[in-house]
N, C-alpha and C positions, 0 to 999 in steps of 0.2 A: 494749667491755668491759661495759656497761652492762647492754646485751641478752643476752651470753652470763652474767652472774650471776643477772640477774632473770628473762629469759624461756624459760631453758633449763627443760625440759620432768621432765627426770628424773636421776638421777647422770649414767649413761652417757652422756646429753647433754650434760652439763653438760663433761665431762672428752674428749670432741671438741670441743666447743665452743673451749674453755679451749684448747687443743690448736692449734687451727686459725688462733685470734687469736694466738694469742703466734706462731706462723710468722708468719704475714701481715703484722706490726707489725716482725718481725725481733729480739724481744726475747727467743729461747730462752733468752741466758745472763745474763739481767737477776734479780741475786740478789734487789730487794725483790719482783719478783714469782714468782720460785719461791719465796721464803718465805710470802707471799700462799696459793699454792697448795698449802705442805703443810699449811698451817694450814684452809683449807677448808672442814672438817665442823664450823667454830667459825664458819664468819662467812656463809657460800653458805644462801642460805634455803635450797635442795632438802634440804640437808643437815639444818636444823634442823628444816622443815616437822613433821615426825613428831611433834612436842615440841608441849607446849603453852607458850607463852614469852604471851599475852594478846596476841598480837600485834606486840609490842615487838624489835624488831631491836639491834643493839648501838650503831646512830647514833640510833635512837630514845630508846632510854635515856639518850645523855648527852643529848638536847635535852631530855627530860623533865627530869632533875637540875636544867639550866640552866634552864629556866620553876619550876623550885622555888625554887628560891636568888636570880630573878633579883631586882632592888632590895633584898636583907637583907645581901647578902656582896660584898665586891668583892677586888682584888690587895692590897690595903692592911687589910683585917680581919687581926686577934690573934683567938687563940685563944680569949681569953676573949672576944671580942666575937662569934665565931663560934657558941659555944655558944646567946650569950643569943638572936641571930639564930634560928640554927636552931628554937630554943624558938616565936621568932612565926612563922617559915614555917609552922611543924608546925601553930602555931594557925591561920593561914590558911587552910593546906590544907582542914584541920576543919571549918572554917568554911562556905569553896566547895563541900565533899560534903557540907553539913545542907543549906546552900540549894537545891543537884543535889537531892537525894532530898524537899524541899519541892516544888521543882517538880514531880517527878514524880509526887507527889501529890493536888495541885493542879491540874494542865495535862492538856491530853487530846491526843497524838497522832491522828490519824483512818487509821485501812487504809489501803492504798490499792485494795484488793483484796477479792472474796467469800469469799477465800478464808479456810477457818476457822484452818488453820495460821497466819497472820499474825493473828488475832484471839490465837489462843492464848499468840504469843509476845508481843502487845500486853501480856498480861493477868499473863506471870512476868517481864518485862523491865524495864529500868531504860528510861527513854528513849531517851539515850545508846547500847547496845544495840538496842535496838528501831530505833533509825535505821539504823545498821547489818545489820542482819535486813532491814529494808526495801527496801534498796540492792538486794539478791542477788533480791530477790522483784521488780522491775523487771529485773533484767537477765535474768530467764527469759525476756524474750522476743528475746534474741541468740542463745537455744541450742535445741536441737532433738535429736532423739533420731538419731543416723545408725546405729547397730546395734543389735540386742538379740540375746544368746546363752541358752538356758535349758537348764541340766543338773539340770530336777528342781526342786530348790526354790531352787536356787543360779543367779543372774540376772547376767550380765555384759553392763551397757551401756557403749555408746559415744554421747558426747553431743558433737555439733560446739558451738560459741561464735564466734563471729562478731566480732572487735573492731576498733578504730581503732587502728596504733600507724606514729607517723611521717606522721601523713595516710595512709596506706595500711590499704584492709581486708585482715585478716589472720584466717585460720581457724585454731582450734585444736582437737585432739579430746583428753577426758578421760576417761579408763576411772571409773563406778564399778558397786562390786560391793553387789548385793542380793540377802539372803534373806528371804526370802517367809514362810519359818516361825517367824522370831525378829525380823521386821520390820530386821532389820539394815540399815544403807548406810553406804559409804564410798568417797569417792574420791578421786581419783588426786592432787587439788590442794591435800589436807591443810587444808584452812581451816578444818575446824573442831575439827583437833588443834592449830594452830597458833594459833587466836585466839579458838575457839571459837564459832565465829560459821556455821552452817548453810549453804551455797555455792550457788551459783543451779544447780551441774549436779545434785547431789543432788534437790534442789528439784523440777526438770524429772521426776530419775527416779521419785519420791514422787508426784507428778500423775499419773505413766503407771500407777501399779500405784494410782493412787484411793487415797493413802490421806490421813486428815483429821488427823490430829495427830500427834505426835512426842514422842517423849520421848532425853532424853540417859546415857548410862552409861560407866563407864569401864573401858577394858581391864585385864586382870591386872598387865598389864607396864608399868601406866600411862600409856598410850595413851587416846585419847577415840572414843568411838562414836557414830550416832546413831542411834537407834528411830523406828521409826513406828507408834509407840500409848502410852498415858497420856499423861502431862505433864511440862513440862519441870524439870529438877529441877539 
């Protein structure tokens, strides 16, 4: 079940997928998971991908609430002990992002790369982000370019990615689309609608067309995109 929510590829994957487990398991007329299943496009990343959520899934969220509250609130807090609580969480919080944002003031991440795209984003990034941006700029070297289509200004790659899952290497291919005239890119794996965070196939396809920076903008329909010229914004 794990694999057909997480590593399903696209809707229509997702709903053979979803399809083919519940035969196999013999659980067709198991009502909590047809109810699981109409609800879907609220809890199936594929579903959400599109959105920007920072990343945050809806079991992420309650573990965040609970590292908020944990040591101020327990089964036994009253309300009004709850308030006063919530008052010092809120100051702690506070607190841990002056010192977050001291450090990154202070502290120097190092590239790990020539590359000036990872300087750029060194240079508008929190840390914390920036480690993140760095992750996807190492995993460029799992993925590889396996097609390119060009109709003109309008570029459609295919980018294989190479990973470990189960001990087993596993290939996956990701559509993204570039234009060449408005520096656009976007691909198939939503990561940086979803978390906002630049994706190692993107990455790869930015390398193949040379381009040195990036910049971020957002669609009409409030969707995220991202540029390859100015700065990140």
């Amino acid at each position: 079940m794990k694999d057909v929510v997480y590593e399903s590829e696209n809707m229509d994957k997702f709903e053979t997928n979803w399809g083919n487990f519940i035969a196999h398991v013999g659980l067709v007329d198991n009502q909590w998971l047809t109810s699981l299943y109409k609800e879907r496009h609220r809890w199936v990343p594929i579903y959400l991908k599109r959105h920007f959520w920072a990343g945050l899934s809806t079991t992420q969220r309650s573990e965040n609430m609970k590292a908020f509250f944990d040591g101020y609130i327990n089964s036994m807090t009253t309300l009004q002990q709850f308030v006063q609580q919530y008052e010092n969480a809120l100051q702690h919080k506070w607190e841990k992002e002056k010192e977050a944002d001291f450090g990154s003031l202070n502290t120097v991440i190092h590239c790990g790369s020539q590359s000036l795209m990872e300087r750029q984003f060194k240079k508008e990034y929190t840390h914390a982000k920036f480690t993140e941006v760095q992750t996807e700029f190492r995993s460029k070297m799992n993925c590889l370019i396996h097609h390119c289509h060009n109709d003109g200004e309008n570029c459609t790659y295919i980018v294989m990615e190479e990973s470990i899952h189960n001990e087993h290497c596993h290939e996956r291919l990701f559509t993204i689309f570039y234009d060449r005239k408005t520096k656009d890119v976007q691909c198939q794996c939503f990561l940086f609608e979803f978390r906002g965070i630049i994706c190692r196939h993107a990455l790869v396809v930015l390398a193949q067309e040379r381009q040195k920076s990036i910049s971020t903008s957002i669609y009409c329909k409030g969707g995220a995109r991202m540029s390859g010229e100015s700065i990140i914004t």
